[in-house]
N, C-alpha and C positions, 0 to 999 in steps of 0.2 A: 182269218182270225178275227178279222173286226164285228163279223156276224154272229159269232162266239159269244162276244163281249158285248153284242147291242145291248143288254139290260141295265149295263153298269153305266151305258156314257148316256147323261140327258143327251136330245139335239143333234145326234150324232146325224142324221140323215142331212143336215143341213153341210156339212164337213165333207161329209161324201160325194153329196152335191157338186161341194168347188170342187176335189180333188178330179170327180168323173171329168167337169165340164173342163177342167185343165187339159186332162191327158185324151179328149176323146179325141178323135180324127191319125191319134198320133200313132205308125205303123214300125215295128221295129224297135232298133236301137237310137232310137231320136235322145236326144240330150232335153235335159226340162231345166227351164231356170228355176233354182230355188228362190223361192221370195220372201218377204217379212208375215205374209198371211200364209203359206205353207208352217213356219216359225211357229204362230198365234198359236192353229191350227191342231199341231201335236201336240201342244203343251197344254189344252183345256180337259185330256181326256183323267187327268191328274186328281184324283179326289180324294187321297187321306196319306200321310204320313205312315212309315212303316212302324209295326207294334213291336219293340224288342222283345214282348215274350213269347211270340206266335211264329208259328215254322212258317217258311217263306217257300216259293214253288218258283221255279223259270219256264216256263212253255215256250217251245221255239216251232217254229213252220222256215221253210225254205223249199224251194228249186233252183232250179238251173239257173237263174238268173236274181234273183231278191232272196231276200233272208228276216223274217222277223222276228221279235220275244214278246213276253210278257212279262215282267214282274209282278208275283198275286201274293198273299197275304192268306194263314186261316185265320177266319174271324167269326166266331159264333159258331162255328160246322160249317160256314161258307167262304170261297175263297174268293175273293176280293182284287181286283186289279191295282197294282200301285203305280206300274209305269209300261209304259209300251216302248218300242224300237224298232 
């Protein structure tokens, strides 16, 4: 989902960066500690408030094991990310 949205996040390569170097080596059901830069991390991809007059969209991805969304936005003919999950 995130390669979807490369357009919208500045910097995101930097983000994927931590996240790869975090989880790499890790095989399985390994447990990950969540930390205060994981926190930062999700919350930079956030870039405009939602427009009460504009239809809203949820895009969801999942498997067998994770689950994600998108909150987007139409804006102009284009739709717009408001929040991820």
């Amino acid at each position: 989902m995130v390669n979807f949205y490369r357009r919208f996040l500045p910097s995101v390569a930097k983000y994927q960066a931590f996240l790869n170097a975090t989880l790499s080596g890790l095989r399985g059901a390994q447990p990950v500690t969540w930390t205060i830069r994981f926190s930062q991390n999700a919350k930079k991809p956030c870039h405009m408030h939602p427009a009460l007059n504009v239809p809203l969209g949820l895009f969801t991805d999942a498997s067998a094991h994770h689950v994600g969304a998108a909150l987007i936005q139409l804006v102009d003919a284009n739709w717009k990310p408001l929040a991820f999950f």
